[in-house]
Biopython code that builds the backbone (N, CA, C, O; Angstrom):
import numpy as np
from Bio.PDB.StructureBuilder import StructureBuilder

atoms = [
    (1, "UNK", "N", (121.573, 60.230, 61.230)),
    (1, "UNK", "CA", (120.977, 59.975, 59.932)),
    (1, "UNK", "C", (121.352, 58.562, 59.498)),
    (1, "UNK", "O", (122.543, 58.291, 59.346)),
    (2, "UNK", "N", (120.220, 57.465, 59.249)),
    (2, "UNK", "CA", (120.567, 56.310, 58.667)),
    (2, "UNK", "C", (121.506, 56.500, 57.591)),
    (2, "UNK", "O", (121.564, 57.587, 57.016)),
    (3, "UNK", "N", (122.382, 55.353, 57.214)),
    (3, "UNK", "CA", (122.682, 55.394, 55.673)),
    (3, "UNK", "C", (121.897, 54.893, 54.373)),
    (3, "UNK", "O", (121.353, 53.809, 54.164)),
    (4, "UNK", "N", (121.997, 55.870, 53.679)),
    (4, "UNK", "CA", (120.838, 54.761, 52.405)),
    (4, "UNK", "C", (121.957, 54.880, 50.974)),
    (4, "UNK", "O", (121.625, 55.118, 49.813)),
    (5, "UNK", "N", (123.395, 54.621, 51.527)),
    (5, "UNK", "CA", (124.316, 54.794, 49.953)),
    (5, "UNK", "C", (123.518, 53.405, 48.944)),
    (5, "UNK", "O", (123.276, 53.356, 47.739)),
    (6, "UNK", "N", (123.359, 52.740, 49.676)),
    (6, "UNK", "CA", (123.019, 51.683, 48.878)),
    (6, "UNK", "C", (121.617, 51.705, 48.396)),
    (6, "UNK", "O", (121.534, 50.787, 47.580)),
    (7, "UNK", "N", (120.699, 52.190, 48.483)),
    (7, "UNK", "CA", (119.251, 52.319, 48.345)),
    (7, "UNK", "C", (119.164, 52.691, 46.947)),
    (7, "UNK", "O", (118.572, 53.699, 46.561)),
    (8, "UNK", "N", (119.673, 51.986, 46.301)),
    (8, "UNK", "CA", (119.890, 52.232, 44.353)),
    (8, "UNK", "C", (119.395, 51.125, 44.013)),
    (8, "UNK", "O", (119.121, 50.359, 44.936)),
    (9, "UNK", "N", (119.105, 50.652, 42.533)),
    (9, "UNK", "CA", (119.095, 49.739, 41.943)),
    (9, "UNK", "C", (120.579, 49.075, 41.922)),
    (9, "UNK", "O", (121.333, 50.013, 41.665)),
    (10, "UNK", "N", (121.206, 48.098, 42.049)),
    (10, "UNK", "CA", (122.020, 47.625, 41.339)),
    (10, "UNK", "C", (122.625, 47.843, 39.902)),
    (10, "UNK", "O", (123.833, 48.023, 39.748)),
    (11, "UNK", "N", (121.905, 47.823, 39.061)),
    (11, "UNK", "CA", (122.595, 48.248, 37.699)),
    (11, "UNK", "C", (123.393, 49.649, 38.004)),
    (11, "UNK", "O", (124.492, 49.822, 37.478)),
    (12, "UNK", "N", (123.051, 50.245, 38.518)),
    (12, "UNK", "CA", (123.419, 51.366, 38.686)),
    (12, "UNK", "C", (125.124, 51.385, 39.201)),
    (12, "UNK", "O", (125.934, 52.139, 38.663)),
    (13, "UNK", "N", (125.418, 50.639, 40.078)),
    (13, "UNK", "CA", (126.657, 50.162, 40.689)),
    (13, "UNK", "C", (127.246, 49.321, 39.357)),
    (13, "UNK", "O", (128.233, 49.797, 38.797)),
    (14, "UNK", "N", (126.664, 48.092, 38.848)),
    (14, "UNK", "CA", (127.418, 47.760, 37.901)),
    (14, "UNK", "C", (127.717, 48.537, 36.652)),
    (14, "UNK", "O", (128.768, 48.430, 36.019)),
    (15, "UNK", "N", (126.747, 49.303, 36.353)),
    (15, "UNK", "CA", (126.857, 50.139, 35.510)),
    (15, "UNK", "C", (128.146, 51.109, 35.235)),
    (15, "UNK", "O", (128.720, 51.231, 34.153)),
    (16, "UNK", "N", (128.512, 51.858, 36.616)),
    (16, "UNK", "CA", (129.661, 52.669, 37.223)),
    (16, "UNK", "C", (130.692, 51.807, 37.060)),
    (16, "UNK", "O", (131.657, 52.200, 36.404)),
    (17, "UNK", "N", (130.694, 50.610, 37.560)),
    (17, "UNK", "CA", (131.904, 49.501, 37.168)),
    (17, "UNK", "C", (132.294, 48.886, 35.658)),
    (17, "UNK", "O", (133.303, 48.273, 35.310)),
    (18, "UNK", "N", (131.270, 49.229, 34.997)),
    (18, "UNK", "CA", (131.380, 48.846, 33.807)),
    (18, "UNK", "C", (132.061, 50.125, 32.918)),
    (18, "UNK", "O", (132.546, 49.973, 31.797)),
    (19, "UNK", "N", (131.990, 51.568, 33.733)),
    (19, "UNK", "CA", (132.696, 52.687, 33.217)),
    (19, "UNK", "C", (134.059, 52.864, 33.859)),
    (19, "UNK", "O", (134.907, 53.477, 33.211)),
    (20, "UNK", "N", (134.356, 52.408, 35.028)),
    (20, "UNK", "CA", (135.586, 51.888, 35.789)),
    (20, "UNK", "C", (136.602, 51.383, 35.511)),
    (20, "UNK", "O", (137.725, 51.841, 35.720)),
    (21, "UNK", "N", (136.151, 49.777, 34.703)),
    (21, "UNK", "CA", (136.402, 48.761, 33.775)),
    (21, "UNK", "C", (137.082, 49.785, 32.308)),
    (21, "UNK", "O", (138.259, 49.599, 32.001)),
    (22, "UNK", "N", (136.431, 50.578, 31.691)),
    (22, "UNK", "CA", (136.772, 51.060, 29.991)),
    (22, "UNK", "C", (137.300, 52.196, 30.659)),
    (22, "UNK", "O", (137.184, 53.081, 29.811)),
    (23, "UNK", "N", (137.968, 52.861, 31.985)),
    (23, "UNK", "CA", (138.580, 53.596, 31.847)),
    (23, "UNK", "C", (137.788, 55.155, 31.971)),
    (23, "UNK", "O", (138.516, 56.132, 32.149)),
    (24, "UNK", "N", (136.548, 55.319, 31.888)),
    (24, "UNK", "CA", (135.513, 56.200, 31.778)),
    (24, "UNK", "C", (135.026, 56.607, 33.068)),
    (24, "UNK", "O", (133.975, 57.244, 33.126)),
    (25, "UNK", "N", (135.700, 56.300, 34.160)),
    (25, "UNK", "CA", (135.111, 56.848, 35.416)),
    (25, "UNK", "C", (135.582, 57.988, 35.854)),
    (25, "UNK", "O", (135.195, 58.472, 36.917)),
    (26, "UNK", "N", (136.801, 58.760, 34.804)),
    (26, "UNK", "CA", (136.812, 59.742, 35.941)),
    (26, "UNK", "C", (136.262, 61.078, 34.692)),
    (26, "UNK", "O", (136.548, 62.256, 34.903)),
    (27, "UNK", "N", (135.375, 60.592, 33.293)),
    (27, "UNK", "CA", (134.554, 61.517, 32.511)),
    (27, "UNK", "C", (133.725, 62.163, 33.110)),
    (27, "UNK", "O", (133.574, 61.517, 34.147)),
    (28, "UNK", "N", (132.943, 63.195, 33.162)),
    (28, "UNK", "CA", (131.987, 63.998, 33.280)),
    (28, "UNK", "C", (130.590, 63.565, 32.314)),
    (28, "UNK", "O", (130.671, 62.988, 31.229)),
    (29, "UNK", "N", (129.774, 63.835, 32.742)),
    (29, "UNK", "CA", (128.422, 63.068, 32.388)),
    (29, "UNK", "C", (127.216, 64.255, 32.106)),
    (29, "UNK", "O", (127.302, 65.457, 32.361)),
    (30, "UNK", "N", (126.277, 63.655, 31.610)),
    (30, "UNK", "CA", (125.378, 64.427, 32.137)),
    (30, "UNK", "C", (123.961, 63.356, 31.882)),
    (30, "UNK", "O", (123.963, 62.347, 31.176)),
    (31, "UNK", "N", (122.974, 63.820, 32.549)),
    (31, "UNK", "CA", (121.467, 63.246, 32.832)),
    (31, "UNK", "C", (120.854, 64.151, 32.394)),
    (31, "UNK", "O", (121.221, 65.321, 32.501)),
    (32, "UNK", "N", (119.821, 63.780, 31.829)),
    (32, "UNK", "CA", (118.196, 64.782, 31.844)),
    (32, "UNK", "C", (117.015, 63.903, 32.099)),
    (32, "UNK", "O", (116.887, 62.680, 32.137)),
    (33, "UNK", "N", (116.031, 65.100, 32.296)),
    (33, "UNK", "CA", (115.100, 64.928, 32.517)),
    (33, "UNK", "C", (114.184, 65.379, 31.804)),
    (33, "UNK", "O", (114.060, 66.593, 31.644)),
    (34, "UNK", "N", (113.248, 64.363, 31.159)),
    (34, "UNK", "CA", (112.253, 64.855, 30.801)),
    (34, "UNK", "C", (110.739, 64.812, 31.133)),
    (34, "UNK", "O", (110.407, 63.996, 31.992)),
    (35, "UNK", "N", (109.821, 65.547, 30.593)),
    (35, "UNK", "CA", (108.361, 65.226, 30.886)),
    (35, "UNK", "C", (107.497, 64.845, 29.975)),
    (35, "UNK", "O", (107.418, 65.812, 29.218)),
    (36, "UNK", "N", (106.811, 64.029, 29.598)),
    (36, "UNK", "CA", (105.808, 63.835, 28.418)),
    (36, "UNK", "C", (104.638, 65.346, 28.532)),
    (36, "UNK", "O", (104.493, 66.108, 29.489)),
    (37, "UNK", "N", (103.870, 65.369, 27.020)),
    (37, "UNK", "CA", (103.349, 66.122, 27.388)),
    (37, "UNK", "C", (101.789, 65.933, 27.732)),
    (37, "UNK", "O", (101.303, 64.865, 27.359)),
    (38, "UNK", "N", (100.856, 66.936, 28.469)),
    (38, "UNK", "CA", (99.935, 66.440, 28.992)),
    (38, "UNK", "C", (99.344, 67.625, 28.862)),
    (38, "UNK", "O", (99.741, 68.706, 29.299)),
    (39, "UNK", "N", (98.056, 67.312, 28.040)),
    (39, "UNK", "CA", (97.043, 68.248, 27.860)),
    (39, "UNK", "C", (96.236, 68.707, 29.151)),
    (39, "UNK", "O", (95.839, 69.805, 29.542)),
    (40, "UNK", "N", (96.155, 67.403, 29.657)),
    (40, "UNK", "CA", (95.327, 68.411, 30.938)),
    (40, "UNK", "C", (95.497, 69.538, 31.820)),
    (40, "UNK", "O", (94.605, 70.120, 32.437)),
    (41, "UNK", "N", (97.219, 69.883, 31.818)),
    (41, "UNK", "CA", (97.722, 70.106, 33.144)),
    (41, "UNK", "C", (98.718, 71.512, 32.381)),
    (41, "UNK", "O", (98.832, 71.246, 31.184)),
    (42, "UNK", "N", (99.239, 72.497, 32.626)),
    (42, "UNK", "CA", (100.040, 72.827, 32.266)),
    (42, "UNK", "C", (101.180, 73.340, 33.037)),
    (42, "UNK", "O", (101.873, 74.323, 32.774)),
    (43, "UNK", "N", (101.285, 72.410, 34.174)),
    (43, "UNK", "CA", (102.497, 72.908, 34.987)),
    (43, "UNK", "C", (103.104, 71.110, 35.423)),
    (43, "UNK", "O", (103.046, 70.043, 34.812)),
    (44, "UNK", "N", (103.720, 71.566, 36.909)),
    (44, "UNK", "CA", (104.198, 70.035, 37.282)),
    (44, "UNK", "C", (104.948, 70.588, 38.277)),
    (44, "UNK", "O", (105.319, 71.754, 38.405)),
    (45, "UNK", "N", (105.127, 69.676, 38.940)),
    (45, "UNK", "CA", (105.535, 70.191, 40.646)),
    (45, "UNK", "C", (106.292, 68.993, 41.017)),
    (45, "UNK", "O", (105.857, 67.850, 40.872)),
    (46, "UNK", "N", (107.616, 69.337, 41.575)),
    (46, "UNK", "CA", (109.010, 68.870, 42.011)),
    (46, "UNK", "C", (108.927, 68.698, 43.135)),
    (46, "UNK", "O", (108.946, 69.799, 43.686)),
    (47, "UNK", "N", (108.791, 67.456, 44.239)),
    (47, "UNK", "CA", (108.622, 67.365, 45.389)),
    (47, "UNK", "C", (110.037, 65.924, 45.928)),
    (47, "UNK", "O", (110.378, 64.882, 45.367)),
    (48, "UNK", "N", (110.447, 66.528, 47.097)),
    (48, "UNK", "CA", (111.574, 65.691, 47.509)),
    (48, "UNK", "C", (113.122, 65.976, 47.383)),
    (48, "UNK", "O", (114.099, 65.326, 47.755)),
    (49, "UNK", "N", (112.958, 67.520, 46.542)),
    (49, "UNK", "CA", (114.150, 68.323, 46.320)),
    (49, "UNK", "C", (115.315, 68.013, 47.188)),
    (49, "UNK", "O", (116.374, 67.465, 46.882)),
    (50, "UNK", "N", (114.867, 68.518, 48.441)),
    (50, "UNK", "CA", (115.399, 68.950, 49.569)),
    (50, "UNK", "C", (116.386, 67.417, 50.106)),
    (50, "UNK", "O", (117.608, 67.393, 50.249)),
    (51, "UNK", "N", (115.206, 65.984, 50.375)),
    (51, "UNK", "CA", (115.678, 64.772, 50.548)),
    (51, "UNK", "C", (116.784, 64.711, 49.350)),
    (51, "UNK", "O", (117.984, 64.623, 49.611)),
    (52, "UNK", "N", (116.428, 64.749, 48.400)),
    (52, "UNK", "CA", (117.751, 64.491, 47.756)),
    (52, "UNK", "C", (119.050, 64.825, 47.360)),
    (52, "UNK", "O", (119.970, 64.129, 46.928)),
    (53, "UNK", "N", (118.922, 66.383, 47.657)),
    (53, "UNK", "CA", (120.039, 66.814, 48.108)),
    (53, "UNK", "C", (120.758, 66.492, 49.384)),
    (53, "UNK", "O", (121.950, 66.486, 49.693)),
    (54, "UNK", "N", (119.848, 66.273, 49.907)),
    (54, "UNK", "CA", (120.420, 65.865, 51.543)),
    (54, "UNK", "C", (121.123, 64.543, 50.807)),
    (54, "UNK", "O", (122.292, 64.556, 50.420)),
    (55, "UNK", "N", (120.631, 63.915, 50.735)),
    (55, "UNK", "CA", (121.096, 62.331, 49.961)),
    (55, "UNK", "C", (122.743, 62.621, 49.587)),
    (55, "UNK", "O", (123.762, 62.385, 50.237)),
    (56, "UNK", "N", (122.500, 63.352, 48.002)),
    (56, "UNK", "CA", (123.523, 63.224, 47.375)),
    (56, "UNK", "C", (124.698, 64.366, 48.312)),
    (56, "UNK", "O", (125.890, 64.133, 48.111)),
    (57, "UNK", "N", (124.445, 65.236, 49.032)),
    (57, "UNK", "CA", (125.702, 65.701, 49.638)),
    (57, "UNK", "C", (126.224, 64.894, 51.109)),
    (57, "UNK", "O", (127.358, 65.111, 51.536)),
    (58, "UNK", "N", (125.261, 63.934, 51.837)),
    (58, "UNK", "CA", (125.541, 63.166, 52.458)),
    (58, "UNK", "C", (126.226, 61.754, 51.882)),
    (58, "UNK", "O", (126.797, 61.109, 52.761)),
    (59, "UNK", "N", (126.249, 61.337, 50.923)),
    (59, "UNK", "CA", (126.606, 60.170, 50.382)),
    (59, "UNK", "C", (127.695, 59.876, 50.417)),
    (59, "UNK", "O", (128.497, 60.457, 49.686)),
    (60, "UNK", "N", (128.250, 58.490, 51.609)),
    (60, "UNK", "CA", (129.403, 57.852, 52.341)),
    (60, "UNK", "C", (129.213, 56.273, 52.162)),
    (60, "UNK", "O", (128.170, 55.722, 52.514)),
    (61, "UNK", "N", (130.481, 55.453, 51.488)),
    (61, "UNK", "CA", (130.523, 54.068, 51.383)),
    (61, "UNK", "C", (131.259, 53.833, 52.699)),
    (61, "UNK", "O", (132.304, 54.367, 53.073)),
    (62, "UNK", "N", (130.448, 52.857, 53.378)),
    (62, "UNK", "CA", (130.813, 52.509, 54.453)),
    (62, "UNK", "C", (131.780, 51.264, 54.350)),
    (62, "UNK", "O", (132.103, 50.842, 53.240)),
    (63, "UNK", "N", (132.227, 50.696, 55.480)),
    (63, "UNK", "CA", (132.966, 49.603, 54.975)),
    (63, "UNK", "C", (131.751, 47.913, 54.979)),
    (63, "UNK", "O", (131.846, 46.856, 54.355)),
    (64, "UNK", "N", (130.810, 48.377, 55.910)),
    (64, "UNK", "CA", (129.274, 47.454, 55.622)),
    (64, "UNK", "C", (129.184, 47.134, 54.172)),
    (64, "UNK", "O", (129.131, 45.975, 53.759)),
    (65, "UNK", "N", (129.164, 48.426, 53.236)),
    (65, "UNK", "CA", (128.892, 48.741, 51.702)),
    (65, "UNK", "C", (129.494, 47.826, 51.235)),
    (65, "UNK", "O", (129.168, 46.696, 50.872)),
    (66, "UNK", "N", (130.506, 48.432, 51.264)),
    (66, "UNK", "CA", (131.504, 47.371, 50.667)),
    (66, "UNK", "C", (131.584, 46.162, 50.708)),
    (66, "UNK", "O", (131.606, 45.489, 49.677)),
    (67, "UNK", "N", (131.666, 45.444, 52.375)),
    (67, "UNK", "CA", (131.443, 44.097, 52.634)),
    (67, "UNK", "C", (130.115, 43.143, 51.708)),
    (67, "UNK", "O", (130.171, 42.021, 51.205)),
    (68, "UNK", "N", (129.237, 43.922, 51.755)),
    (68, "UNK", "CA", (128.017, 43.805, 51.186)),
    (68, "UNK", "C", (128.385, 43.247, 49.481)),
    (68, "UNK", "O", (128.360, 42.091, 49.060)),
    (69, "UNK", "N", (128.662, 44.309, 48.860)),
    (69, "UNK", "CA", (129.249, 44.787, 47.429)),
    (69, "UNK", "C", (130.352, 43.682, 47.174)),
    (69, "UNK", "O", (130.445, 43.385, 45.983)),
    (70, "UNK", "N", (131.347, 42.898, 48.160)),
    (70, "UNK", "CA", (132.225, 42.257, 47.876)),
    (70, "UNK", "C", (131.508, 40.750, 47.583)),
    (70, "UNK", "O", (131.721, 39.838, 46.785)),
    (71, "UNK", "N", (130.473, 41.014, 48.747)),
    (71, "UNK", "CA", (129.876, 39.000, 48.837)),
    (71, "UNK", "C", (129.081, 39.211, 47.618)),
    (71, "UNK", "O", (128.320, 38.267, 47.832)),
    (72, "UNK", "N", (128.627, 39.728, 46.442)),
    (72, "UNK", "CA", (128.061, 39.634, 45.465)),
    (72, "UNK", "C", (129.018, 39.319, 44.691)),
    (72, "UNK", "O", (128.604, 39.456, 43.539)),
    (73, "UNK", "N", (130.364, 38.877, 44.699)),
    (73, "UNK", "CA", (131.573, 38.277, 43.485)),
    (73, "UNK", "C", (131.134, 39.494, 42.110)),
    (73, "UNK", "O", (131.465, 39.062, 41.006)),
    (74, "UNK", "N", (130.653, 40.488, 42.093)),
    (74, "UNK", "CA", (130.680, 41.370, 40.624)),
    (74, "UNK", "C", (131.516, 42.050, 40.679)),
    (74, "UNK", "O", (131.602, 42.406, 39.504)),
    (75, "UNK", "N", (132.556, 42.739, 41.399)),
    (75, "UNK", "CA", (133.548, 43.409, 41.372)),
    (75, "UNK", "C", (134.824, 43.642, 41.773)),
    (75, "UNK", "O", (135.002, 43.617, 42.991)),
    (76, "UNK", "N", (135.755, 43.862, 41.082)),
    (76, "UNK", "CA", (136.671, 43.514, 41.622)),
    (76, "UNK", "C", (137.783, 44.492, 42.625)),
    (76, "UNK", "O", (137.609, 45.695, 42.432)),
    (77, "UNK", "N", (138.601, 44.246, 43.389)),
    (77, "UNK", "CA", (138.835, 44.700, 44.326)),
    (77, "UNK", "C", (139.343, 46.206, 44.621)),
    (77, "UNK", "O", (139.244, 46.871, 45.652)),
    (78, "UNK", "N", (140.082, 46.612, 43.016)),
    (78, "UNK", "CA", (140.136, 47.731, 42.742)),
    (78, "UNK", "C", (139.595, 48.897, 42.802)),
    (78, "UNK", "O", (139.839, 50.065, 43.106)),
    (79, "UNK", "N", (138.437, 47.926, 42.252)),
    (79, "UNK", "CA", (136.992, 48.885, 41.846)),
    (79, "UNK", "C", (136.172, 49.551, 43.430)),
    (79, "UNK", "O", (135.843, 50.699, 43.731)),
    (80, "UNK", "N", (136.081, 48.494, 44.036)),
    (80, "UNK", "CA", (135.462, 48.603, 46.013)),
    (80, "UNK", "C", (136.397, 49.641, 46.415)),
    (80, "UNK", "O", (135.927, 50.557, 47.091)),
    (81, "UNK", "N", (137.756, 49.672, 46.097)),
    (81, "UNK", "CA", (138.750, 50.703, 46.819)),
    (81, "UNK", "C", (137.982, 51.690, 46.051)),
    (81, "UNK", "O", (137.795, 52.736, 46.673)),
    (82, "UNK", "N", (137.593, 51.653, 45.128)),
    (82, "UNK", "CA", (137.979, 53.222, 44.433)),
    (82, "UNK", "C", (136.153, 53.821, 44.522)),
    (82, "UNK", "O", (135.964, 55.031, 44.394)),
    (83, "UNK", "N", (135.154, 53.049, 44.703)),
    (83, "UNK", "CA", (133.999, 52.929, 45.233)),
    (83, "UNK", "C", (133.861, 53.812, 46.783)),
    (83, "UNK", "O", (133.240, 54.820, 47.122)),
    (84, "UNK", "N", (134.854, 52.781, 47.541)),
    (84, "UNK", "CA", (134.772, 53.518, 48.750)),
    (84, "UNK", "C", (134.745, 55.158, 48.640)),
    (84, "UNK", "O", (133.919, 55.951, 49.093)),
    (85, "UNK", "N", (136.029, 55.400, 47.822)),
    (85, "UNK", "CA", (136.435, 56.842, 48.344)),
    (85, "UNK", "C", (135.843, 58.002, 47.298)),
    (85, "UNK", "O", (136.047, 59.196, 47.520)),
]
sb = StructureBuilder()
sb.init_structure("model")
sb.init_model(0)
sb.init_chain("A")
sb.init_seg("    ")
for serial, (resi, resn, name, xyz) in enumerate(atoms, 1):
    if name == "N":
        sb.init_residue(resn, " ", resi, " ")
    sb.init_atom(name, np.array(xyz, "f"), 0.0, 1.0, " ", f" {name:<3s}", serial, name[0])
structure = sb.get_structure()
């Protein structure tokens, strides 16, 4: 299986570092999701489930990642250790 840890936006990584930074990385979170609503339709269908679970229970920082993550100067060295693991 290729790796795709990195196949994110960026903000997303700085973002995590910016909760790293205030101490907030090891909080619990939560996301939602929502849908607008749409007269035409009254259902909606979830496709890619499966890929993304595969994703998120496969998800490994390699030391590539990192190398990668370091030559961008945004973070600091702490943060890559604690990234990695």
């Amino acid at each position: 299986m290729r790796n795709l840890t990195l196949l994110t936006d960026l903000y997303q990584i700085t973002m995590g570092y910016g909760f790293y930074q205030h101490g907030k990385h090891e909080e619990e979170v939560v996301f939602d999701l929502f849908f607008r609503r749409n007269k035409m339709i009254t259902y909606s269908i979830a496709a890619g489930l499966e890929q993304a679970m595969d994703y998120l229970l496969n998800w490994k920082v390699t030391d590539d990642d990192v190398a990668y993550l370091r030559s961008l100067n945004l973070f600091s060295e702490d943060f890559l250790a604690y990234f990695k693991t």
